[in-house]
N, C-alpha and C positions, 0 to 999 in steps of 0.2 A: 504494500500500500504506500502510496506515495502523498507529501504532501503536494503544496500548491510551486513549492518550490524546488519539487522533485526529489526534497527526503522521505522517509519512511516517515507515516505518522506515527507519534510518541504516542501512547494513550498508557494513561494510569490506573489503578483499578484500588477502589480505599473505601476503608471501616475495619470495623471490627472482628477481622477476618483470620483464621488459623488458628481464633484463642481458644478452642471447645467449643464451640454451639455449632454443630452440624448443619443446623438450618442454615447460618449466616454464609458458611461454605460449601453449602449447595446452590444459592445465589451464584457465588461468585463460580464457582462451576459451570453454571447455565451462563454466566457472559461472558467465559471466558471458551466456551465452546462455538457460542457466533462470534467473538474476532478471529477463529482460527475459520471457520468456514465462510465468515463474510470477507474479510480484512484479513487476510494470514500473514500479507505484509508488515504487519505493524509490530512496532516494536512496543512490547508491553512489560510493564513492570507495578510494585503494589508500594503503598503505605498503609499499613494493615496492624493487628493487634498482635499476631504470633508469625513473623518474617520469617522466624526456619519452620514451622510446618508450613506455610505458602511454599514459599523455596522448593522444600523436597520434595510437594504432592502434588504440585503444578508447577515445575521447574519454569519459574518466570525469577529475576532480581526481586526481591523483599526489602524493607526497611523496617524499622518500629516504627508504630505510629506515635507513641508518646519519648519524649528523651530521659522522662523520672521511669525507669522499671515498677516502679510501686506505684505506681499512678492509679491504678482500681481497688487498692487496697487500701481502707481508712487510718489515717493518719493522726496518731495521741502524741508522741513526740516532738519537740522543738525542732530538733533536724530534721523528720519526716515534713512537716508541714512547713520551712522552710525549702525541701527538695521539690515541693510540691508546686510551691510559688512560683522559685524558680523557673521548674520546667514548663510554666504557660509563657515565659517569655521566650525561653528557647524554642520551646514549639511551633510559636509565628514564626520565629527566624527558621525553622526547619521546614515547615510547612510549605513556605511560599517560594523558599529554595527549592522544593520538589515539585511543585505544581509549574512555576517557572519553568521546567521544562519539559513540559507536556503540551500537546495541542490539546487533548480531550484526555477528563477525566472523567471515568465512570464510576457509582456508587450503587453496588446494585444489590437492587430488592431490601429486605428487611424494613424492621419498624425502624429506620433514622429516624423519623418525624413524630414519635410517639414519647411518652413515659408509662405503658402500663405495667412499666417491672420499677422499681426504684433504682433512680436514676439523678445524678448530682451535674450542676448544670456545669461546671466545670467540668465534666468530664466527658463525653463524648459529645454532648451537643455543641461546647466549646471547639475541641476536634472540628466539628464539622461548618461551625461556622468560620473559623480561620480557612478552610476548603474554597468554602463561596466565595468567599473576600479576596483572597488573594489570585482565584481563578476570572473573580472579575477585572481587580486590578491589571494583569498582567496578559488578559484577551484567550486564557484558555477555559474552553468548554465544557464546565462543569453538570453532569447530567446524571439527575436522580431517578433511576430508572426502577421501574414498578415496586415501588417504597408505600410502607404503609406508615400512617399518620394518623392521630388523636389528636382530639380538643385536649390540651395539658394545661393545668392547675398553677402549676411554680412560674410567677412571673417571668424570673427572668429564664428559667427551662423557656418558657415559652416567647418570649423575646431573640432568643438563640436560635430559635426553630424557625421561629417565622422568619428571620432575616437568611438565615441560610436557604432558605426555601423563595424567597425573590431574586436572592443574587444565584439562584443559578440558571445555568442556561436551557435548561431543559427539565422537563417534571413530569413524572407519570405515575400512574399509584397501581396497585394490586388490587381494590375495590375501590366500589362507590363510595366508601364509608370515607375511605381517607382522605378521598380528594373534598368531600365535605367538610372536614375534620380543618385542611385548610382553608377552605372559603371561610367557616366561621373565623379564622383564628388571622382574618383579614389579609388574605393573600389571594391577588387574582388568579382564578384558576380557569378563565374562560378560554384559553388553550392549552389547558391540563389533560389529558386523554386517561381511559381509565383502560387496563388490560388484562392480566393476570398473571399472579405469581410467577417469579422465573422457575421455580422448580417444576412447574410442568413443562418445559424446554428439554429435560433429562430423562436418559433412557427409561422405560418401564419394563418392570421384572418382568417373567411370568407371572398367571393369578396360580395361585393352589386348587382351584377348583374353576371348572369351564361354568362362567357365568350361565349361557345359553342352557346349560343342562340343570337338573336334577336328580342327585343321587338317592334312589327310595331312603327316606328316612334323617337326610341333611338339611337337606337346604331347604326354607320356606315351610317347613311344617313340625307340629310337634311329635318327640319321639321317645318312647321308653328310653331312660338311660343317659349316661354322658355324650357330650357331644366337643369337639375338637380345642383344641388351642386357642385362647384370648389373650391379646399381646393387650396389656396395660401400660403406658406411656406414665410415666411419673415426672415431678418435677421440684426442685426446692421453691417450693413457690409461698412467699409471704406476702402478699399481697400486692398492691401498687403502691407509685410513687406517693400517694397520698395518705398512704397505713401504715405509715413506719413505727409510729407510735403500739398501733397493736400489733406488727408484722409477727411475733413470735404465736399468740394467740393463733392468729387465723393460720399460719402453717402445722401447727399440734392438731387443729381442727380438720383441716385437707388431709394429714398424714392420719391420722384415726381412720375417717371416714371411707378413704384406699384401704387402707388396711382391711377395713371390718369389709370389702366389698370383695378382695381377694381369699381372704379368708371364708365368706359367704361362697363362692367359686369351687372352693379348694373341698369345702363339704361337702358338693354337690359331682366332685370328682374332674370337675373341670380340669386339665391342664392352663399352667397362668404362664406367662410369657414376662420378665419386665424387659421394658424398654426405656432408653433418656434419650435427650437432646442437647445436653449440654453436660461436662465434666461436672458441674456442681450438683447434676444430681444425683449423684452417686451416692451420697450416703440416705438418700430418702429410701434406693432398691437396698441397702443395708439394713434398714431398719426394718421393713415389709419383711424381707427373708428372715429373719430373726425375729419377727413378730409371728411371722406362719410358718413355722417351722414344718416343711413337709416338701418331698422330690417333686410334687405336682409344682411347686414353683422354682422356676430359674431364670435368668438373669441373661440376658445378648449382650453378647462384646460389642455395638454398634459403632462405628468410629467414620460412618458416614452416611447420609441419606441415602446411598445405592443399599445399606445395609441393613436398614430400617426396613425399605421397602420389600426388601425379600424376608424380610419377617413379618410384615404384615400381609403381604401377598399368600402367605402359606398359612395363616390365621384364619377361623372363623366368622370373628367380631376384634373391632379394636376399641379400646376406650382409653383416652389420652390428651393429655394436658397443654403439653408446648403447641405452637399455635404449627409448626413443619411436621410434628408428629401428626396432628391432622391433615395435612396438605399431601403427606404421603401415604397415609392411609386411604384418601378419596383418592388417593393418584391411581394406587393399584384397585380400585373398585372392591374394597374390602366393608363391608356394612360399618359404621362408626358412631359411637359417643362422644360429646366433647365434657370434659369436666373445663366449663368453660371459664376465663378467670379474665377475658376482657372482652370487650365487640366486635373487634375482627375477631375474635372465634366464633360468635353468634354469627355475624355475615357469613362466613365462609359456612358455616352448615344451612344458613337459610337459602344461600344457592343453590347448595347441591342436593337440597330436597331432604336436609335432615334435620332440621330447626327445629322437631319439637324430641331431639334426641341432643341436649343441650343441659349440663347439669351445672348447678354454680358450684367452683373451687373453691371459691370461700367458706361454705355453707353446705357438703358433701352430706346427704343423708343416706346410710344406707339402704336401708330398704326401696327408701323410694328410687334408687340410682336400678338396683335390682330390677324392679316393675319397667323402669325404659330399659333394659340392658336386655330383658326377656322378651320383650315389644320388637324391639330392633332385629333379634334372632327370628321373629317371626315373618316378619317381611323380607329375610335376605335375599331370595333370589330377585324380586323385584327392584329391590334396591341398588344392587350388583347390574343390573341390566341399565338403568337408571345413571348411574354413575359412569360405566362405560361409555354412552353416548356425552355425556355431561366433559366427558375428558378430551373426545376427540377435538370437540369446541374449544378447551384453554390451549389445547395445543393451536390449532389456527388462531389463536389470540395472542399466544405469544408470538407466534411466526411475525403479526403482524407489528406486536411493538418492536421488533428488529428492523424492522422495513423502516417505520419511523425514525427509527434511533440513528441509523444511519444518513437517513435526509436530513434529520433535524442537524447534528454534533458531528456529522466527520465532511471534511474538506469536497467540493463540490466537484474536484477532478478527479477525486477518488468513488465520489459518491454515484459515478456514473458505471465503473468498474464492477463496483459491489455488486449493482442491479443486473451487470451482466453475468456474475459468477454465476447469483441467485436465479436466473433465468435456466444456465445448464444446470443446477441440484435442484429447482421447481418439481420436476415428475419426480425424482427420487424421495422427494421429502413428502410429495405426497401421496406416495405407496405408502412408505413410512406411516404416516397418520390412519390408513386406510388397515394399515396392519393391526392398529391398535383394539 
């Protein structure tokens, strides 16, 4: 890919990207797989949260994105909260160093634009607003590509947000909800486009079970006896940025009420599956295991969203927390629960026709989680059918926010290139979808 002045265009790819959250680097996955198929000329490189897993798992150049290492860990000490200070000055001067020499920077997918997990405005909204500022300054193309976004509480969180979210060059969101999320929060969004998730951009597993059929006795009906594998999606979840005050309460509360639902499973002979989304959940599948002590439950080593989905692909029912652990559970047409803990978890299942299979994570009752868990078993085959069609559609929606993306943020002598790559992979990509 060349620019206008016949180099390679530089494009950069930045957040929170290689620190544990699988979700965040299944984003960067999906747009890191259309610059090699749109733009394979470009020369790309990250400012990201964990630079050696970027490096080794996408062998692209890395850097940190913060210069304090202790930057997301809370700070009691004189020196720590002086290191802290510090590294916001450095940062600009690091930041704008690295954007300076890029023609476009992409930021892809994820909640940038939200706080529904607790979140310190100094800290990554900061990040991101140094991003827009110095990609304005300096004429490179900063584009938040299908990013989800909340109305946010904390002033100046939301002051951060919203200026980062004007100075950049390009916006598109993952639902309707976000791009609303910024109209309110007074940012024009009148050519803001809405598309879908980049994780449906990414390969899909097999399903464990051919939707189209039913096995006497599985699928869609009730049957004496146990019936398969339930991957439960867990999460250290205290609340949002708003609950910090009660955040240990409502996490005792979400971890009880998993527990007492796996436990409820485990009587009934179920096999339980756990699954995370991020390193720090880790010790919530410690505690369930050691709360149900029995071989009916274990534990996935998942260390990427290709690995998720082949664990929920080969599952019954999923029921799960992090908002990518749904996104790939709907991906592989697997029936789904959300223990839902913000609004895009509620959109993303009112989309997909599962909105009244929607539990609050704050507020986890067993039994009643039960009563939708056995509801949802009951409809799977239809649901499973349902989904499959529902998929092929985010697939041609994301096809098309690449098409945009392209026109909108990369160079217009390149941008005629692209159109013709994409003309000879057109038929290939749409067998591809046709396959699905």
């Amino acid at each position: 890919m060349r620019s206008a002045g016949g180099r390679p265009v530089r494009v950069g790819v930045f957040g929170l990207l290689g620190s544990g959250n699988v979700g965040n680097d299944g984003s960067l996955e999906a747009v890191l797989g259309y610059l090699r198929t749109r733009h394979p000329d470009a020369v790309v490189d990250a400012l990201c949260g964990g630079p050696e897993d970027v490096a080794a798992r996408y062998r692209i150049p890395a850097k940190r994105l913060n210069w304090y290492s202790g930057e997301y860990r809370t700070a009691s000490r004189a020196g720590a909260i002086a290191a802290k200070g510090l590294g916001k000055l450095v940062d600009a001067v690091r930041t704008a160093a690295w954007v300076r020499r890029h023609d476009v920077v992409l930021v892809p997918g994820t909640g940038v634009l939200e706080a529904t997990l607790p979140l310190r405005p100094w800290g990554f909204p900061y990040s991101l607003f140094l991003l827009c500022l110095t990609g304005r300054l300096f004429g490179t193309r900063v584009a938040l590509v299908s990013v989800g976004a909340a109305v946010i509480g904390n002033r100046l969180t939301r002051a951060l947000v919203r200026w980062s979210a004007r100075l950049a060059a390009y916006r598109s969101y993952r639902d309707t909800m976000s791009r609303g999320a910024m109209r309110a929060m007074n940012v024009d969004t009148a050519h803001d486009e809405v598309y879908e998730d980049l994780v449906f951009a990414l390969p899909t597993p097999p399903a464990g079970a051919d939707p189209g059929s039913e096995p006497a006795g599985e699928l869609g009906e009730a049957r004496p006896g146990p019936r398969g594998t339930v991957c439960v999606g867990v999460m250290a979840f205290h609340g949002s940025d708003d609950d910090r005050a009660r955040a240990e309460q409502i996490h005792r509360r979400y971890l009880d009420g998993t527990t007492g639902f796996v436990r409820a499973l485990v009587e009934e002979g179920r096999p339980v599956r756990l699954l995370t989304g991020d390193e720090v959940d880790r010790p919530v599948v410690a505690a369930v295991l050691e709360a149900v002590d029995s071989p009916l439950v274990t534990a996935a080593e998942a260390a990427s969203l290709a690995d998720l989905m082949k664990e929920m692909a080969a599952a019954d029912t999923v029921v799960a927390t992090r908002y990518h652990n749904l996104i790939c559970s709907v991906k592989v047409g697997t029936p789904t629960l959300a223990l839902s803990y913000s609004a895009k978890s509620d959109a993303l299942m009112d989309r997909t026709g599962l909105g009244a299979y929607c539990h609050p994570a704050r507020e986890v009752d067993t039994e009643r989680l039960l009563g939708q868990f056995r509801e949802l078993e009951q409809r799977s085959t239809e649901l499973r059918l349902a989904l499959s069609e529902q998929n092929r559609a985010a697939v041609r929606r994301v096809e098309d926010q690449f098409t945009a993306l392209t026109a909108a943020v990369f160079p217009a002598a390149e941008a005629d290139s692209a159109v013709q790559a994409t003309g000879h992979t057109h038929d290939h990509d749409h067998a591809q979808r046709e396959a699905l």
